[in-house]
C-alpha positions as CSV (number, residue, x, y, z in Angstrom):
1,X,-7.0,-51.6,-31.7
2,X,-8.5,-48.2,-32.0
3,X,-10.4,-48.4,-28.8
4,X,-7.1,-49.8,-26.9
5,X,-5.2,-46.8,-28.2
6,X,-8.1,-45.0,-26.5
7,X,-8.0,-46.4,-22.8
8,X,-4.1,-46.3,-23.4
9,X,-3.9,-42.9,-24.1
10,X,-7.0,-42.1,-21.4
11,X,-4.7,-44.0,-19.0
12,X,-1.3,-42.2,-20.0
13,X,-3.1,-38.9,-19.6
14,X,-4.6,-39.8,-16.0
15,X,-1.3,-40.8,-14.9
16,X,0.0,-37.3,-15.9
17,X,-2.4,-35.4,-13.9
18,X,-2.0,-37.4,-11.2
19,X,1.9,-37.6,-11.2
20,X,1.8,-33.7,-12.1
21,X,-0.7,-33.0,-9.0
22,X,1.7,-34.8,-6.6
23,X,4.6,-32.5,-7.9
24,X,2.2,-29.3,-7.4
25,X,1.6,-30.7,-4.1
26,X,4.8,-31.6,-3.3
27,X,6.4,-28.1,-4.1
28,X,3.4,-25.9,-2.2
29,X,5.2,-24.9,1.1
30,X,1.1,-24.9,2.7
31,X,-1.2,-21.9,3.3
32,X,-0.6,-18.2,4.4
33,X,-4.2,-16.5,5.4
34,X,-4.4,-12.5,4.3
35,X,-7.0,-10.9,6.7
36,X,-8.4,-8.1,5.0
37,X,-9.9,-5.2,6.0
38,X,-12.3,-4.1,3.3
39,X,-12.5,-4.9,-0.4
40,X,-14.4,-1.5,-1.3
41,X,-11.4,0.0,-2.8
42,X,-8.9,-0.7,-4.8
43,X,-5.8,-0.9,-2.8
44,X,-7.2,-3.8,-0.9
45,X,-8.1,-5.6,-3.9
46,X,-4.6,-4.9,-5.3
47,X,-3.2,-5.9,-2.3
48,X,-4.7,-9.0,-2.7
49,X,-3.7,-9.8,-6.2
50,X,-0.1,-9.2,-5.3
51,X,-0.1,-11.1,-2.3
52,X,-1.3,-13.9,-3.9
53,X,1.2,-14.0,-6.8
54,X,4.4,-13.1,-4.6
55,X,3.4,-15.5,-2.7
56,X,2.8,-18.4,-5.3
57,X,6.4,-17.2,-6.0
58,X,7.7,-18.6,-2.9
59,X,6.2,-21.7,-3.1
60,X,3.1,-20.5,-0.9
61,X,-0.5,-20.6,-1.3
62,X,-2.7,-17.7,0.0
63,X,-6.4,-17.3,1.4
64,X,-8.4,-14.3,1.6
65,X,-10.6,-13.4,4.2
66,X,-12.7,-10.1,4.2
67,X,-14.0,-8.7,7.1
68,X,-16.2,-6.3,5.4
69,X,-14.8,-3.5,7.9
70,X,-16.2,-5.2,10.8
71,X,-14.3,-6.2,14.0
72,X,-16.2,-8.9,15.4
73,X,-16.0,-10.8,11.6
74,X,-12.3,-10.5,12.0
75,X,-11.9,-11.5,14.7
76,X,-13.9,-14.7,14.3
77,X,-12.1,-15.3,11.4
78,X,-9.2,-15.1,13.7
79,X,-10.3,-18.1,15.8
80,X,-11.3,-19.7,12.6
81,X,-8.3,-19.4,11.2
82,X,-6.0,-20.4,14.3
83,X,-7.7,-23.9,14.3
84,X,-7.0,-24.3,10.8
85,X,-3.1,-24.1,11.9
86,X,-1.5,-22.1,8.7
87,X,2.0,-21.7,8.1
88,X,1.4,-18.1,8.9
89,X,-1.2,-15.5,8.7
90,X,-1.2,-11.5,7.6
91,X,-2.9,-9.3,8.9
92,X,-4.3,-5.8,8.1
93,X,-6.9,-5.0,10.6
94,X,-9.9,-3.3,10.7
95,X,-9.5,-2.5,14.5
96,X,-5.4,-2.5,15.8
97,X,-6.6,-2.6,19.4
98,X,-9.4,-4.8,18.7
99,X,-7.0,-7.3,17.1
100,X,-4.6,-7.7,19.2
101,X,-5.7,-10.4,21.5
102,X,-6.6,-12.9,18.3
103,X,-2.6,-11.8,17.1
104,X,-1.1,-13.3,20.4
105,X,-3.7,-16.1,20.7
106,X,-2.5,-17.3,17.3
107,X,1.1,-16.4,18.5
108,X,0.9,-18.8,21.2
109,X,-0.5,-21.4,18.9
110,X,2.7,-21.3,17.0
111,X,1.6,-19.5,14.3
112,X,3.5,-16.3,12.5
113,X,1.9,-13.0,12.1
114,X,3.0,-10.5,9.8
115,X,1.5,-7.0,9.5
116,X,0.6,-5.7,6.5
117,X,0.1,-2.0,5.6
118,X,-0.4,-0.3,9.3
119,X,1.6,-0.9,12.0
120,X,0.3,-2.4,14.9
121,X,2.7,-1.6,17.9
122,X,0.8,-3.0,21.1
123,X,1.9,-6.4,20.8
124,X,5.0,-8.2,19.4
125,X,5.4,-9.8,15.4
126,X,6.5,-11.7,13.3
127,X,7.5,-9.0,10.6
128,X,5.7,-5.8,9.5
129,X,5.7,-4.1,5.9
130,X,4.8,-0.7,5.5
131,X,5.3,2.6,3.5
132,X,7.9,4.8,4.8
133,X,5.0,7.4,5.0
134,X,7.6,10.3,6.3
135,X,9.7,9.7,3.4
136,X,6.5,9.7,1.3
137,X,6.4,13.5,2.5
138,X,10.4,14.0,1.7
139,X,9.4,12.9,-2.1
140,X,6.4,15.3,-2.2
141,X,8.3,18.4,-0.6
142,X,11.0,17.8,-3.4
143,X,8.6,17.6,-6.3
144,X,6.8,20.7,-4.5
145,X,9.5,22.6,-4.9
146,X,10.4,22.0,-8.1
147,X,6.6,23.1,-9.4
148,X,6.6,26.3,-7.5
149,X,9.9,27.0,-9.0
150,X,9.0,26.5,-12.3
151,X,5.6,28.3,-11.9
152,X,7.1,31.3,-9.6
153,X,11.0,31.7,-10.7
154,X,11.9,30.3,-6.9
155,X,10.5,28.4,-4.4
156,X,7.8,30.4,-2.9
157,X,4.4,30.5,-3.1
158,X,1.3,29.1,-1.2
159,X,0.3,25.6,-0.9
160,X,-3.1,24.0,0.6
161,X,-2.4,21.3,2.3
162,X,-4.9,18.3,2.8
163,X,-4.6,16.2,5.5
164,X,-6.5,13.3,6.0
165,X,-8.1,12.4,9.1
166,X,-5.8,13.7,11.8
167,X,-6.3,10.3,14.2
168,X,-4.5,8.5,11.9
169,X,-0.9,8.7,11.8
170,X,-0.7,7.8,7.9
171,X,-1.3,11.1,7.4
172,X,0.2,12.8,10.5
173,X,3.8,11.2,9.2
174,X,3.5,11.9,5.7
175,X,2.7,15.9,7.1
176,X,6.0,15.4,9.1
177,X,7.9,14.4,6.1
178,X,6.7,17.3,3.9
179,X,6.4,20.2,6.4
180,X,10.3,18.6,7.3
181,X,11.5,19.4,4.0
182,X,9.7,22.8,3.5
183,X,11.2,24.1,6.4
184,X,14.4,25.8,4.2
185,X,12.2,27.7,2.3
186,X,10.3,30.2,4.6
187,X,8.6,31.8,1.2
188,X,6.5,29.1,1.2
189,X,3.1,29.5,2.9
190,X,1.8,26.2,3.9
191,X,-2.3,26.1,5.1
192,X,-2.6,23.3,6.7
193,X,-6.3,21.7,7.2
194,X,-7.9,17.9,7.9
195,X,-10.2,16.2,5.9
196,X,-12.6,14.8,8.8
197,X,-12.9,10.6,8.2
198,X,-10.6,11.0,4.9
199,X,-14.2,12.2,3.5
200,X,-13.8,13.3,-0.3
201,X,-16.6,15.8,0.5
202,X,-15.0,17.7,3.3
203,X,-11.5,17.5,1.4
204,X,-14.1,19.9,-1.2
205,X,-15.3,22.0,0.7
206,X,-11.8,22.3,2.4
207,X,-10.9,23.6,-1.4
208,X,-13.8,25.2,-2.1
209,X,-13.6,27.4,0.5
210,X,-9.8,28.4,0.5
211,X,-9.9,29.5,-2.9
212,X,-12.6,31.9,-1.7
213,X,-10.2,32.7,0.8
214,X,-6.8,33.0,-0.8
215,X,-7.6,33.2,-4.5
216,X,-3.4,33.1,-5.1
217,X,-3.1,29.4,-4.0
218,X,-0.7,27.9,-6.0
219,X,-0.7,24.3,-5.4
220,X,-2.7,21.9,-3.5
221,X,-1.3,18.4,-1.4
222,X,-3.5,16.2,-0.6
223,X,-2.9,12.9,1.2
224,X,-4.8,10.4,-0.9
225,X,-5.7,10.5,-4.7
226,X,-9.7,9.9,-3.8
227,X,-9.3,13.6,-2.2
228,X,-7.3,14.8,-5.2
229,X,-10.6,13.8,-7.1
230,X,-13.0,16.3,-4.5
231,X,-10.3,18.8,-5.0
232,X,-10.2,18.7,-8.9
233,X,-14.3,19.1,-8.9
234,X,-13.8,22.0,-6.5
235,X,-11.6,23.4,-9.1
236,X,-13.3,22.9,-11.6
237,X,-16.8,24.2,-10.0
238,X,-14.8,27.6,-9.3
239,X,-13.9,27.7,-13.5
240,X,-10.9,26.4,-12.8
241,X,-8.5,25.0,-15.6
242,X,-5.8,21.9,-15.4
243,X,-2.8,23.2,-14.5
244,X,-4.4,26.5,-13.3
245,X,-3.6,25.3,-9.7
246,X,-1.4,22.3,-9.3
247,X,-2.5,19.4,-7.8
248,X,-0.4,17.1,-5.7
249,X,-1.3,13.7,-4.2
250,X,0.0,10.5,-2.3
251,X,-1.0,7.1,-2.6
252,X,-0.8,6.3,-6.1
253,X,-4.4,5.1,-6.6
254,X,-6.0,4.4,-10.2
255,X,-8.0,7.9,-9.3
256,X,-4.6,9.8,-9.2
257,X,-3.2,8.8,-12.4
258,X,-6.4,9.3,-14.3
259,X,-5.6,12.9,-13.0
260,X,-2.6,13.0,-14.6
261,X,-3.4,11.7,-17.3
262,X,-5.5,14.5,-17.5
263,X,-3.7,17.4,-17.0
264,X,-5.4,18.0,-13.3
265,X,-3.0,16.7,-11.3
266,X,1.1,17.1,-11.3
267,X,2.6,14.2,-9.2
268,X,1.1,11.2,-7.5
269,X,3.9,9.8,-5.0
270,X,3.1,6.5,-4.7
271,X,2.4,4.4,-1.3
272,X,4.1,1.8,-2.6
273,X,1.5,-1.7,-2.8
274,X,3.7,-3.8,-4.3
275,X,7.1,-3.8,-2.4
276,X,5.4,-4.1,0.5
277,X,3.5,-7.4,-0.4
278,X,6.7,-8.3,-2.1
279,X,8.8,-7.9,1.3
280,X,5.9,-10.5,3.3
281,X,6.9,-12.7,0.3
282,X,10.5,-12.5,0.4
283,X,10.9,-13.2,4.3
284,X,8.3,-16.1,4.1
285,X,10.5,-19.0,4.7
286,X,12.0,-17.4,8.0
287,X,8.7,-16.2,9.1
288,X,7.0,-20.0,8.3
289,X,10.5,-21.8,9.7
290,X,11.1,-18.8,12.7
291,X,14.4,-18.4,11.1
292,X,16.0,-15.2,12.6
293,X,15.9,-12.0,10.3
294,X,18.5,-9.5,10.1
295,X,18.5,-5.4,10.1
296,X,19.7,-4.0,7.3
297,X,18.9,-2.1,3.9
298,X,17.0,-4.7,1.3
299,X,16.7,-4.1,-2.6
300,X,11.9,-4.8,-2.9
301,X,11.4,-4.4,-6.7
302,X,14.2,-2.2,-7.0
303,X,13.3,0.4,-4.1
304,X,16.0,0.7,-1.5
305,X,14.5,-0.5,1.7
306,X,15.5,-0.4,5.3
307,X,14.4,-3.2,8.4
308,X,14.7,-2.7,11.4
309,X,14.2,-4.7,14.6
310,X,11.7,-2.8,17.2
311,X,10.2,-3.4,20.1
312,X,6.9,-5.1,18.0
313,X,9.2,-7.3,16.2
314,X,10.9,-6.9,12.6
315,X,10.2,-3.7,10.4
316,X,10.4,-3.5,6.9
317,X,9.9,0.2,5.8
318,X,9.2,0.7,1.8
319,X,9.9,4.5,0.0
320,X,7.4,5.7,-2.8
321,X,8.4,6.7,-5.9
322,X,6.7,10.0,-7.5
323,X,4.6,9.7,-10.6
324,X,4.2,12.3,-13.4
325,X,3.2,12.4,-16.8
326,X,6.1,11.0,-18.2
327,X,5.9,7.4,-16.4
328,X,2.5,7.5,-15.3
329,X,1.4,4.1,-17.2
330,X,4.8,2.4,-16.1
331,X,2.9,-1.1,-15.1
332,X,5.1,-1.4,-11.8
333,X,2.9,1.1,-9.8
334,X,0.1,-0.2,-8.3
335,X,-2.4,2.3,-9.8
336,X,-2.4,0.6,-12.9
337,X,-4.0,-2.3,-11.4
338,X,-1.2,-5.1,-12.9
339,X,1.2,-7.4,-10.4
340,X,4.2,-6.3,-11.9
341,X,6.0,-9.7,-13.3
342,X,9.1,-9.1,-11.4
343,X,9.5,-13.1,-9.8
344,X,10.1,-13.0,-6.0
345,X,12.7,-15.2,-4.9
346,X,13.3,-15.9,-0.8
347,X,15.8,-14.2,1.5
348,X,18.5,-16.6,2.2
């Protein structure tokens, strides 16, 4: 009797799996490729923790593929992927121009590509999501000039700006956005200088020597928190103490808030990880079903958003959001390393 209760219960639970596997199956939508660029830091290993559980939220499943920062590997990964026939592939390339020919080869096959991170403007998409990297200059102008006005009485000052490498327009937009904004307060000396490759060591001896230069900086922008992290030891190497010189970054990286944290750095205005792997997610079912999608502004994890159609395709362009002290281990910026829990549901 025992051993029947056995086989019956063996058989019951078999029967579950199974039945429970078919409904798994039976709900998965198919498989969305992320070509990725690099997984040597930590936004592109975020990047693919969030894809892969907005996605899942949508009903798809999603496969990564590093290229190691090598063209030729993404590209024949490209061709790989194309024969596998996907519902739809991302892309965030190592090479835009490179690319290009694999993103209209798998076009022509029928299959979607959306653009993740960088825009690639040569050849037409499915639907990009990026970082409104101008407005990501607006944010840090305005918190800028609430620091020198709480340091000097009055928005003036002198402020060291960072750049990274000056081919890439990441940084060239978010300069834009700030220098934009500064504009109404001439008092304000900006010094304006590029850090070669977005090398951490140039960004220090960028710092190094201006302090040598002009001892009265008040504040220093940089464009990404790994140069925030050259700057602070630049600081620090001229016997420099937190808060001595403010520190302002962009990009929101786990580097940055660790600055905060302690006391180095003011603000870290976020590029913002998650809405923009959240917006892929939440246009999946038009992209997969080449469904038409509208203009207009879009609420991603509670940041107001604005697509637009361009000559590439569908644009989905994401604001930061500044980080300080007070809200610096809030879990929904990406610097904290955690998918915030927020479940995606589909643009109808």
């Amino acid at each position: 009797m025992k051993a029947f209760m056995r086989t019956a219960l063996a058989a019951a639970a078999i029967a579950t799996v199974t039945f429970m596997s078919h409904v798994a199956f039976a709900e998965s939508k198919g498989k969305i490729y992320y070509m990725v660029p690099t997984l040597l830091d930590e936004f592109q290993t975020a990047s693919v923790d969030a894809l892969t559980k907005f996605m899942k939220d949508v009903g798809y499943e999603v496969v990564s593929l590093n290229a190691d920062n090598k063209t030729d590997l993404q590209q024949s990964q490209m061709n790989d992927v194309i024969n596998l026939k996907p519902k739809a592939i991302i892309m965030a390339a190592v090479d835009f121009n490179a690319i290009t020919p694999s993103i209209e080869k798998a076009r022509a096959a029928g299959i979607p590509v959306m653009i993740f991170d960088r825009q690639i403007t040569s050849t037409k998409t499915d639907l990009t999501s990026v970082a409104g990297t101008v407005e990501i200059g607006h944010i840090a102008a305005d918190q800028i000039q609430g620091l020198l006005k709480t340091k000097n009485g009055a928005v003036k000052g002198k402020v060291l700006q960072v750049l990274g490498d000056p081919s890439d327009p990441y940084t060239l937009d978010i300069q834009k956005g700030f220098e934009e904004k500064m504009k109404a307060f001439p008092d304000v000396k900006i010094i304006s200088l590029p850090a070669m490759q977005w090398e951490a060591s140039n960004a220090g001896t960028i710092v190094s020597d201006q302090m040598v230069a002009n001892p009265d900086i008040d504040l220093i922008f940089v464009h990404a928190a790994h140069l925030a992290v050259a700057a602070q030891a630049a600081l620090e190497a001229k016997g420099k103490k937190p808060g001595d010189v403010m520190l302002v970054s962009s990009n929101g990286a786990p580097v940055g808030l660790d600055l905060i944290r302690k006391g180095w750095e003011q603000v870290e205005v976020e590029q913002p990880l998650f809405a923009q792997a959240a917006a892929l997610a939440m246009f999946a079912d038009k992209i997969a079903n080449k469904e038409e999608i509208k203009a207009g502004s879009y609420d991603v994890l509670g940041l107001k958003s604005e697509l637009t159609i361009e000559s590439w395709g569908p644009n989905i362009k994401i604001p930061g959001a500044a980080i300080t002290k007070d809200n610096v281990d809030d879990p929904k910026f990406w610097g904290n390393m955690k998918a915030p829990d927020t479940k995606i549901e589909p643009v109808k």
